[in-house]
Residue frames relative to the residue before (quaternion, step in Angstrom):
aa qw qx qy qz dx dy dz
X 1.0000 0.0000 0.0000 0.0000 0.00 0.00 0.00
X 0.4050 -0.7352 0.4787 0.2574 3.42 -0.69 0.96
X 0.5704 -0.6055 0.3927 0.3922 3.85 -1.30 0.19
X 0.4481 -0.6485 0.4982 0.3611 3.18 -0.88 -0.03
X 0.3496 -0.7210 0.5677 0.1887 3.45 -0.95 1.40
X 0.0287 -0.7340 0.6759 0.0605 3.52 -1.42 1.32
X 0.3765 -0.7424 0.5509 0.0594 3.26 -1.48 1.22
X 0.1823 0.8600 -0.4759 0.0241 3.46 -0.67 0.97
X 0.4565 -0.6470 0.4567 0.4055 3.60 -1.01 0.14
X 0.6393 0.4108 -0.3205 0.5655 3.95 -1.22 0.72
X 0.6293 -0.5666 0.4336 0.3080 3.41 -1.87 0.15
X 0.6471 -0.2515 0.4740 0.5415 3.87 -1.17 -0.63
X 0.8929 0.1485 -0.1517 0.3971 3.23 -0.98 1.20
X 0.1603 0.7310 -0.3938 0.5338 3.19 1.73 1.24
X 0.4871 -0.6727 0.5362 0.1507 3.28 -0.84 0.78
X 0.7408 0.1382 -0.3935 0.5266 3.05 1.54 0.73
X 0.3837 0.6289 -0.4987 0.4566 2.97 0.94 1.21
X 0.6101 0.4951 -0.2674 0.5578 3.67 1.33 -0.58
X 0.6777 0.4694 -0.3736 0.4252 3.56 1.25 -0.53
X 0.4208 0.7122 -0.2833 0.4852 3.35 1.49 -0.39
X 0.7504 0.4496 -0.2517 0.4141 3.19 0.30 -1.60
X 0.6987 0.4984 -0.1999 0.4727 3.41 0.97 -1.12
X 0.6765 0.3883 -0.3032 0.5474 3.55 0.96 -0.01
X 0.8122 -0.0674 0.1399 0.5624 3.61 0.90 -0.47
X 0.4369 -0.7197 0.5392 -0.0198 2.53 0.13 2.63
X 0.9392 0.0791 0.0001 0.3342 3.68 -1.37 1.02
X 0.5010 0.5905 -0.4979 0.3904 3.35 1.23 0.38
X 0.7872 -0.4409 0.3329 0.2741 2.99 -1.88 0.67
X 0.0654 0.8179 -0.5682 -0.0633 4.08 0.66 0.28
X 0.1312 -0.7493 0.6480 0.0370 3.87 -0.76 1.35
X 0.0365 -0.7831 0.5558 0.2766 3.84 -0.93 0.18
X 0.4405 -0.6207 0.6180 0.1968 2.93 -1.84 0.07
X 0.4648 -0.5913 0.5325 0.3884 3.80 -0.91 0.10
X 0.8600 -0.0794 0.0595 0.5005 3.77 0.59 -1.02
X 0.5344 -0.7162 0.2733 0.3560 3.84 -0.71 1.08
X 0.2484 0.6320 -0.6346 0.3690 2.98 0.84 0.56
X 0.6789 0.6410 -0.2371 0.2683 3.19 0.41 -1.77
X 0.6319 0.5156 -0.2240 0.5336 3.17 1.00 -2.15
X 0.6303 0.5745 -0.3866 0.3511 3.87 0.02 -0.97
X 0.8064 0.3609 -0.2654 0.3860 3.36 0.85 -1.66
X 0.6362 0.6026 -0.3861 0.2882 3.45 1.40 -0.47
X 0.5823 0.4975 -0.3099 0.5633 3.68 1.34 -0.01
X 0.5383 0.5972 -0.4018 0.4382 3.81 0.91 -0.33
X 0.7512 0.3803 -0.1166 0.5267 3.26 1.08 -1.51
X 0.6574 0.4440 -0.0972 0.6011 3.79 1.38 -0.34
X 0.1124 -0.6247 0.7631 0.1218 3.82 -0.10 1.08
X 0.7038 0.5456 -0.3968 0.2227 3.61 -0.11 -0.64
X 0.7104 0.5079 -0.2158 0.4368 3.03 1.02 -1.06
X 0.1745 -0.8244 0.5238 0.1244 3.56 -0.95 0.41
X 0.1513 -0.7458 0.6391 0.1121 3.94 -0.86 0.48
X 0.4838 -0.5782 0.6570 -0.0071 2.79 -2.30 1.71
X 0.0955 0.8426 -0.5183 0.1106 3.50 -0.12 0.59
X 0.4004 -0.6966 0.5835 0.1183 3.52 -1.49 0.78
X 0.0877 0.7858 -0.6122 0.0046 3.49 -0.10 0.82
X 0.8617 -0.1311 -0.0410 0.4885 4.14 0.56 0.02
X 0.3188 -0.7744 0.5214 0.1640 3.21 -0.91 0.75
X 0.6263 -0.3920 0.4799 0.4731 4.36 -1.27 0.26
X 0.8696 0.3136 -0.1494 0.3510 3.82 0.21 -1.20
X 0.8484 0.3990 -0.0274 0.3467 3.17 1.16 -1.19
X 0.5586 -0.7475 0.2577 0.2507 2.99 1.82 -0.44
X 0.6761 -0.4775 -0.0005 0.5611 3.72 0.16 0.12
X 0.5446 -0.5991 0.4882 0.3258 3.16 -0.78 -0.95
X 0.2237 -0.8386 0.3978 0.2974 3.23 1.42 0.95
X 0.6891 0.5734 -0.3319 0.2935 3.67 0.42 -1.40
X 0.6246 0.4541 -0.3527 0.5284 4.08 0.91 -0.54
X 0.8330 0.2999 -0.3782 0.2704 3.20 0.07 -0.30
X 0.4173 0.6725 -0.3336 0.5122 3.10 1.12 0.84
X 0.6378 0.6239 0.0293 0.4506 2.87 1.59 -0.81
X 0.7921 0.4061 -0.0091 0.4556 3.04 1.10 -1.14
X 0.7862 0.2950 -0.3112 0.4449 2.89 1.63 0.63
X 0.1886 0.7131 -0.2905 0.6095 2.70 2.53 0.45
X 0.8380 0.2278 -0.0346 0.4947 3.89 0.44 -1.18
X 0.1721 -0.7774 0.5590 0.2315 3.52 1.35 -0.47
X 0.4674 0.6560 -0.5848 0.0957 3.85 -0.32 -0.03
X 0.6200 -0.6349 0.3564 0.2925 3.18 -1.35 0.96
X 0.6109 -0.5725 0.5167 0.1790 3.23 -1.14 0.39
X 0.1843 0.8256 -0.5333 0.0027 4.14 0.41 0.36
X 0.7471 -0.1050 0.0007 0.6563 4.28 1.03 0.17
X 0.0890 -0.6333 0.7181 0.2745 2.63 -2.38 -0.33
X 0.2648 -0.5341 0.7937 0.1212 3.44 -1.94 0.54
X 0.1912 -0.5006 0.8434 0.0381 2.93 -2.05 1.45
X 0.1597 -0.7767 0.6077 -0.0438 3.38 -1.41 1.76
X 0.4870 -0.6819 0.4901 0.2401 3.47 -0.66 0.78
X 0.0956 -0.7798 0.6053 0.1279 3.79 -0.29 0.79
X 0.2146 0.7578 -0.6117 -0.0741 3.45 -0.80 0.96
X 0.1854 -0.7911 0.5616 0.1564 4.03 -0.37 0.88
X 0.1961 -0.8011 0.5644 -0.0365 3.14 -1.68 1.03
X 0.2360 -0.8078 0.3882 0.3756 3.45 -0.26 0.39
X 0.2531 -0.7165 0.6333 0.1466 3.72 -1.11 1.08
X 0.0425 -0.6483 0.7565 0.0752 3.39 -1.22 0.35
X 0.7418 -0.2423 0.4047 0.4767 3.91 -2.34 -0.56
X 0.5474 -0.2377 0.6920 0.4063 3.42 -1.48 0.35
X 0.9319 0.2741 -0.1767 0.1587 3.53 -0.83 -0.75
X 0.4264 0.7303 -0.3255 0.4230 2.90 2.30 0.59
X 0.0870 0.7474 -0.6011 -0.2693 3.03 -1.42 -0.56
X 0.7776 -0.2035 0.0818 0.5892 3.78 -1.01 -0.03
X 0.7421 0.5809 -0.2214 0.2506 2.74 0.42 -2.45
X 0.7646 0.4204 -0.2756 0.4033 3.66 0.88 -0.90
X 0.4655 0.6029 -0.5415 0.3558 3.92 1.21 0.29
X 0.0352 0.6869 -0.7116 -0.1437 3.32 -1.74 0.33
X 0.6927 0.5180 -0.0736 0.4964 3.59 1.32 -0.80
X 0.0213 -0.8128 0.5818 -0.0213 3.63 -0.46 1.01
X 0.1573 0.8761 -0.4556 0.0105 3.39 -0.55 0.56
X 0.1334 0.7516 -0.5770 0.2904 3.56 -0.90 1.29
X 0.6667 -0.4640 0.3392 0.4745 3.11 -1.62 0.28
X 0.6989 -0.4379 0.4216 0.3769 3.22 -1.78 0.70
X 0.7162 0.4425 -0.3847 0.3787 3.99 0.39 -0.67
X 0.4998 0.5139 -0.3657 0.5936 3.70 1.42 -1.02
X 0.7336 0.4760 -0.3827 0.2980 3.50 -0.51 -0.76
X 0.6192 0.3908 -0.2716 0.6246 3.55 1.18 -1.36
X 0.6382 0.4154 -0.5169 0.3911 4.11 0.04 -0.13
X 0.7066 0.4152 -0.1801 0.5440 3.93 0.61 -0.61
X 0.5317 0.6477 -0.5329 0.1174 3.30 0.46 0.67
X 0.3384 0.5903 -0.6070 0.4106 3.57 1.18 0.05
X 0.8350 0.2280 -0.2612 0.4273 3.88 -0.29 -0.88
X 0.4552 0.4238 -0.5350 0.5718 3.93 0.80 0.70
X 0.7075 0.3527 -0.3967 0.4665 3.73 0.20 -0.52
X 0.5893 0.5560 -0.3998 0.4287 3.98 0.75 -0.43
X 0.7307 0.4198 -0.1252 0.5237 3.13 0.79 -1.23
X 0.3355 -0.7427 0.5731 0.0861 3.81 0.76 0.07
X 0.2534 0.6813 -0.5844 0.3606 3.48 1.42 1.10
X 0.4275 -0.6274 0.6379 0.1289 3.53 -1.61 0.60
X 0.0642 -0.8017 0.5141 0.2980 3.75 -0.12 0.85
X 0.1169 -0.6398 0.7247 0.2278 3.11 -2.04 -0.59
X 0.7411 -0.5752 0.3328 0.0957 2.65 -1.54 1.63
X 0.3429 0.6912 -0.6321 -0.0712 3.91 -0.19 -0.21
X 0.7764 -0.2573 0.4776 0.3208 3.22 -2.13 -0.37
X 0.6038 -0.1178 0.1928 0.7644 4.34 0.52 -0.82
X 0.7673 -0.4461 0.4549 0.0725 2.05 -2.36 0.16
X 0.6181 0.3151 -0.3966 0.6011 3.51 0.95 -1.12
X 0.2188 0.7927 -0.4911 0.2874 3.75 0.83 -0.76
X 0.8513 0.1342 0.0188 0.5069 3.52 0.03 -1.86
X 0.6202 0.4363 -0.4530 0.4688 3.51 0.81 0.43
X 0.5809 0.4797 -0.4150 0.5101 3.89 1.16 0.04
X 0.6904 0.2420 -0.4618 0.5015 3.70 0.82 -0.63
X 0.5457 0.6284 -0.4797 0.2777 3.62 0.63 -0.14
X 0.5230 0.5812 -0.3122 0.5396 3.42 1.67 -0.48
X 0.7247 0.5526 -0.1506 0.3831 3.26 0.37 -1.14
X 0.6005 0.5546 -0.2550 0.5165 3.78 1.51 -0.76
X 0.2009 -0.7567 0.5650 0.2605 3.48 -1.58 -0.34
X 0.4257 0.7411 -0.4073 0.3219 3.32 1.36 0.82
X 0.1050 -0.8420 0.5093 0.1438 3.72 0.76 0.74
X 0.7527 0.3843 -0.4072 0.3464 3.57 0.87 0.36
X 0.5838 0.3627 -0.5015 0.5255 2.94 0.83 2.03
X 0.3519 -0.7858 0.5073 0.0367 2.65 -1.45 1.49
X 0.4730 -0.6910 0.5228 0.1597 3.82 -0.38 0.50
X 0.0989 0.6763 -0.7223 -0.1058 4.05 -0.46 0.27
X 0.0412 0.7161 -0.6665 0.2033 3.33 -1.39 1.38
X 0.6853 -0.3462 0.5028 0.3970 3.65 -1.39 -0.39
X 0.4550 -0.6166 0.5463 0.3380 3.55 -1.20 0.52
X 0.5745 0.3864 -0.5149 0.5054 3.97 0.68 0.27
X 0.5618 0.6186 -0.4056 0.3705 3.35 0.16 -0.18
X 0.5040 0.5998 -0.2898 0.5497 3.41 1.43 -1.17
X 0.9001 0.2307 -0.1451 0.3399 3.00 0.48 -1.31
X 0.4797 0.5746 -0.3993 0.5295 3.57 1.12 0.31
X 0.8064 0.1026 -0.2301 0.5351 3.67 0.41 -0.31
X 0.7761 -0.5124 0.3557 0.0931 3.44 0.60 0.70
X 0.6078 0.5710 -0.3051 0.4598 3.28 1.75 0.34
X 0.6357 -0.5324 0.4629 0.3132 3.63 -1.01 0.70
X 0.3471 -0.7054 0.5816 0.2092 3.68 -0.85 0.86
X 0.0223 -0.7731 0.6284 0.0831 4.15 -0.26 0.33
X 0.8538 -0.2226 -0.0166 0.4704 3.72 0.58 0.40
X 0.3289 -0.7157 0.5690 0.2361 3.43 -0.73 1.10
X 0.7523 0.2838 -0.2166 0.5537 3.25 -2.42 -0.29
X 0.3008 0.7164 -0.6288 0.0301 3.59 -0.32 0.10
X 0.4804 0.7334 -0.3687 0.3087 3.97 1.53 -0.29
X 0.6256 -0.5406 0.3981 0.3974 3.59 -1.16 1.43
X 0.7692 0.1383 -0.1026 0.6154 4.09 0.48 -1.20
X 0.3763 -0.6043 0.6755 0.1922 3.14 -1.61 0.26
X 0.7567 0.2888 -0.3470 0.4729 3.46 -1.64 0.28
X 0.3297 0.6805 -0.6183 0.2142 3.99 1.12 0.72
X 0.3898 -0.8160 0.4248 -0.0412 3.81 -0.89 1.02
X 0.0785 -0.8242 0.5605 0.0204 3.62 0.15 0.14
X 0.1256 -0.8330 0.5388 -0.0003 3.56 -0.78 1.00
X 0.1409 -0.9000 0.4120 -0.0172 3.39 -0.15 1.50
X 0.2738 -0.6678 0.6573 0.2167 4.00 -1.04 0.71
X 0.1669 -0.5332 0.8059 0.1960 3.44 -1.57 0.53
X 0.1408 0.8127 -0.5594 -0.0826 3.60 -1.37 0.81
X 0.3457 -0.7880 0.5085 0.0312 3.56 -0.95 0.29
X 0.3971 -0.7319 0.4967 0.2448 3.47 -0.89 0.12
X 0.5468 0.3712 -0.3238 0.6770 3.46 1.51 -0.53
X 0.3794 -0.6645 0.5729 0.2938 3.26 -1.76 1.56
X 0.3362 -0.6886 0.6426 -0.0001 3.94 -1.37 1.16
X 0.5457 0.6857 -0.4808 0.0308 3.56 0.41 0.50
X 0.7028 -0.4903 0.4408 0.2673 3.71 -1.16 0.55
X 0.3481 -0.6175 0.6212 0.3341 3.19 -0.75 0.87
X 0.4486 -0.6961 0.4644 0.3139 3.36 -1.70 -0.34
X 0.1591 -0.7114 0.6845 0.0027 3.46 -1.34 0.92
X 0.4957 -0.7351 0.4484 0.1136 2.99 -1.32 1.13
X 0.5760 0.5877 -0.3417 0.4540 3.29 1.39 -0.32
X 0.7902 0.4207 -0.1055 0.4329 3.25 1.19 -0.76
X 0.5146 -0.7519 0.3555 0.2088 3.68 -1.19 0.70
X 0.1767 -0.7534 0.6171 0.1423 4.00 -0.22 0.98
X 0.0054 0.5963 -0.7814 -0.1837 3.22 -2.02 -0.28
X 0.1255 -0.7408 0.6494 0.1173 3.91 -1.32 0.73
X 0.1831 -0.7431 0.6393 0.0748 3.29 -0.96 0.98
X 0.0273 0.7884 -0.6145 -0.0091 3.05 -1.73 0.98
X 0.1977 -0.7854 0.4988 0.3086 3.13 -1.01 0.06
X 0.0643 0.7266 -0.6807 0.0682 3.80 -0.74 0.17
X 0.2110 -0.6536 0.7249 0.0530 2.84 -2.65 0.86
X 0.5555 -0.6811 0.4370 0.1913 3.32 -0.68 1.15
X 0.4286 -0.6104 0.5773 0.3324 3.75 -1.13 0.69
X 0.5194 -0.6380 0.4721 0.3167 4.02 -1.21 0.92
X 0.3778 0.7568 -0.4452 0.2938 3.32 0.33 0.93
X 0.5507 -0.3332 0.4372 0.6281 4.23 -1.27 0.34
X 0.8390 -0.1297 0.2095 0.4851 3.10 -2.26 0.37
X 0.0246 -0.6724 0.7151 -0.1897 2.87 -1.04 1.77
X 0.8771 0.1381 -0.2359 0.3949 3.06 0.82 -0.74
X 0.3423 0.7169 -0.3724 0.4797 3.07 1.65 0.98
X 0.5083 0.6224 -0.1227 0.5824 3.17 2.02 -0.17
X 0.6828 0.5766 -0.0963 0.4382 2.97 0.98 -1.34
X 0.6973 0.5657 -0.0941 0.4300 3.00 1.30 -1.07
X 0.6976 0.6161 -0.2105 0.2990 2.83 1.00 -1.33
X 0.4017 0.5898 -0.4618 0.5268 4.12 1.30 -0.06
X 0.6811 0.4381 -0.3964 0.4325 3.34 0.14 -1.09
X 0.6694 0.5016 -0.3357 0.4332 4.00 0.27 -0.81
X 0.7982 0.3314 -0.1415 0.4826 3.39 0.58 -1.30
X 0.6699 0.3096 -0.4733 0.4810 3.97 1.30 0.37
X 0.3849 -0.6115 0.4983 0.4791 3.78 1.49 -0.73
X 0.2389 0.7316 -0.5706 0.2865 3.00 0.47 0.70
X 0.0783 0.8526 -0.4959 -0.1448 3.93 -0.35 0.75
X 0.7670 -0.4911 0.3920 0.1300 3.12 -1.72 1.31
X 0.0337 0.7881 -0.5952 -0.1534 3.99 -0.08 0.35
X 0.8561 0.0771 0.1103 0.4990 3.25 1.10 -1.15
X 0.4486 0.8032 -0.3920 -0.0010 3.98 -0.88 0.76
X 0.0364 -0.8817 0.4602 -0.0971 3.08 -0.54 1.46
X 0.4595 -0.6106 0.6117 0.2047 3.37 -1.69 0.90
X 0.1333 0.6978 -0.7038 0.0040 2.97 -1.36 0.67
X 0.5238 -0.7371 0.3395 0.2590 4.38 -0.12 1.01
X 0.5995 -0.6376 0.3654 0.3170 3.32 -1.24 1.70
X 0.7906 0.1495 0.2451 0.5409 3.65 -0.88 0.47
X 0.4553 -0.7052 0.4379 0.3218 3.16 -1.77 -0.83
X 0.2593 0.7190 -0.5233 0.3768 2.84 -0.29 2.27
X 0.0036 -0.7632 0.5854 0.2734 3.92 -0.07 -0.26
X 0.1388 0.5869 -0.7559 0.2548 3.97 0.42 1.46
X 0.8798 0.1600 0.0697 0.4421 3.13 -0.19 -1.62
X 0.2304 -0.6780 0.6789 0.1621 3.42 -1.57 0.44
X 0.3158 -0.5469 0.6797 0.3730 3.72 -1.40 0.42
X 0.2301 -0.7159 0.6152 0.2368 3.76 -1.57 -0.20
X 0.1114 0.6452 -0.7406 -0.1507 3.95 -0.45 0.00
X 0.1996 -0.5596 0.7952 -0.1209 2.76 -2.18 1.17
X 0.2043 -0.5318 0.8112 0.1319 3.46 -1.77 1.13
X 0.1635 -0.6813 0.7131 -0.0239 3.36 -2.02 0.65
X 0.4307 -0.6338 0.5856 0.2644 3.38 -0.73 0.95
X 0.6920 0.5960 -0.2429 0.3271 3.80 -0.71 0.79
X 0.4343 -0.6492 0.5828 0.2242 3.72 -0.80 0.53
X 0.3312 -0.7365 0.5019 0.3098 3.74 -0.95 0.21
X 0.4542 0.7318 -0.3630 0.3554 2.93 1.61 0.26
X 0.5368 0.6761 -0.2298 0.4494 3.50 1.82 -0.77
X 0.5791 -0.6180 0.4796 0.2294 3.17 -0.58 0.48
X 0.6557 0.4324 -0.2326 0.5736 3.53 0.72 -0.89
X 0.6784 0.5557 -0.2228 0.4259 3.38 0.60 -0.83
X 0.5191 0.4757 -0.1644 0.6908 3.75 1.12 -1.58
X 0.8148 0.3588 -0.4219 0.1714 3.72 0.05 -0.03
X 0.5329 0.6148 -0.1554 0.5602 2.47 1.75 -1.11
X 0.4233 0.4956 -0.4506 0.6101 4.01 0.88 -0.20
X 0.8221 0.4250 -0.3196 0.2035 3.19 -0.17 -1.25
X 0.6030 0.6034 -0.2114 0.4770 3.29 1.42 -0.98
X 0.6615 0.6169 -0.1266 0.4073 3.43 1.29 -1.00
X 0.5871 0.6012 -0.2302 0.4908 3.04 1.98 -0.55
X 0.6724 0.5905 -0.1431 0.4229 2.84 1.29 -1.95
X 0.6661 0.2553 -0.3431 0.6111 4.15 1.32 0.22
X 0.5050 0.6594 -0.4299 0.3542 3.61 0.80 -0.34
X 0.2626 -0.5809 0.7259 0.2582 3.62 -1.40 0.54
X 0.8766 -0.2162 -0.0017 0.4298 3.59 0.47 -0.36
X 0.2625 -0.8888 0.3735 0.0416 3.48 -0.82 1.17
X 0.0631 0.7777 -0.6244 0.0355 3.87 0.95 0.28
X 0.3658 -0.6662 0.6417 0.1029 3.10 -1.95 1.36
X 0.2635 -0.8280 0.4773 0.1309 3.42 0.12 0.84
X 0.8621 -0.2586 0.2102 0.3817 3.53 0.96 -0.35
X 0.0441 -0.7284 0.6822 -0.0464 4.02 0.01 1.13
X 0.2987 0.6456 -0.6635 0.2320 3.66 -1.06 1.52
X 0.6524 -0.5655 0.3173 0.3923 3.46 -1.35 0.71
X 0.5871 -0.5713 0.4989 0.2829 3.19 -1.62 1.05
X 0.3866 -0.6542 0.5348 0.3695 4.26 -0.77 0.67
X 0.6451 -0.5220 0.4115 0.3768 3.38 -1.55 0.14
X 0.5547 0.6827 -0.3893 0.2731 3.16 1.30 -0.69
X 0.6795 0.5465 -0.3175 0.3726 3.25 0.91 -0.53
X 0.3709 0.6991 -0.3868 0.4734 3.92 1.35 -0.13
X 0.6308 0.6802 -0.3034 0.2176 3.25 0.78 -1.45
């Protein structure tokens, strides 16, 4: 039996490469430079499957996917809540005393600034995270240091000079597994769904005061819903929305239904079990 092939954005030792691992021990894990990429490589690939970041605990979404996700339609088949913890890495042949230069993605860099501002380190921008710990491998300037994942450390070989190094702790990343073939679960009552959709309201009074209104009148509760603008225009906004619930439920199947019935367009992006993380 062949492995399963996972698609992600960023190098080996990405923070969604560890979410991967944890979801599918030993699969094939391909990257991409930008999700665009990752998206197209499952469009063109029923087989293939993508790990994706769509919001983080501190930072908030990920603006780029949801743009995406109705551009590519691909189904929704889980989520994983990953634990972000960044560390600074420097040369084997470093030590503190010889950093002056930190470099990482723009979100890593803002989480760690209490110990960039201690350290009077200068940052630099990169693209991801393992990103700047592979060219950081690859350089001979030991006065830069790299903030990445502790696999990273260990995938390119670099020296760990302080873990957990983030301003807050318990910072979280929420991941989609997606696909092109639809994967949904039958329903069981013992267990917890979410259905994702996307949809764009009709330009009308309280439309999406309309919209809403199934959810109230089946109980249906809201986890998530956000606007983000059609294209390039600020008439109209698309919305995606998580929902506690199976579409198999009655309450649930109604509300959809109602949601259609104001919608210019409604695409089910994806009915898949809810993670434990959320219990917590």
């Amino acid at each position: 039996m062949s492995k399963i092939t996972i698609a992600i954005q960023g190098e080996l030792g990405a923070y969604s490469h560890i979410a991967a691992e944890n979801l599918y021990k030993g699969a094939e894990i391909k990257t991409c430079n930008t999700f665009e990429e990752t998206f197209k490589q499952a469009y063109n690939d029923p087989n293939c499957k993508i790990v994706i970041p769509i919001e983080n605990s501190l930072a908030g979404r990920v603006a780029d996917i949801h743009y995406l996700l109705p551009k590519y339609k691909l189904q929704i088949h889980g989520e994983h809540f990953q634990t972000v913890e960044h560390n600074l890495l420097c040369k084997k042949e470093a030590n503190m005393e010889d950093i002056k230069f930190v470099r990482s993605h723009a979100q890593a860099i803002g989480q760690c600034q209490n110990l960039i501002n201690k350290k009077k380190f200068k940052s630099i921008i990169s693209a991801d995270t393992a990103g700047s710990a592979k060219d950081l491998s690859e350089g001979k300037d030991k006065s830069i240091a790299a903030i990445a994942s502790e696999l990273s450390a260990k995938i390119y070989n670099l020296k760990i000079l302080e873990k957990n190094i983030e301003d807050e702790k318990g910072n979280m990343t929420r991941f989609l597994v997606m696909g092109k073939n639809i994967e949904q679960p039958e329903f069981q009552s013992k267990k917890d769904f979410i259905t994702s959709c996307i949809f764009r309201v009709k330009s009308e009074p309280s439309a999406l005061y309309k919209c809403l209104g199934g959810f109230a009148t089946n109980q249906v509760n809201l986890t998530k819903l956000e606007s983000f603008s059609v294209k390039n225009t600020f008439d109209q906004a698309n919305f995606y929305l998580d929902l506690e619930g199976h579409l198999e439920q009655p309450g649930v199947k109604k509300a959809l239904e109602e949601l259609g019935f104001h919608t210019e367009t409604l695409d089910i992006l994806g009915v898949y079990e809810a993670s434990s993380y959320r219990k917590k």
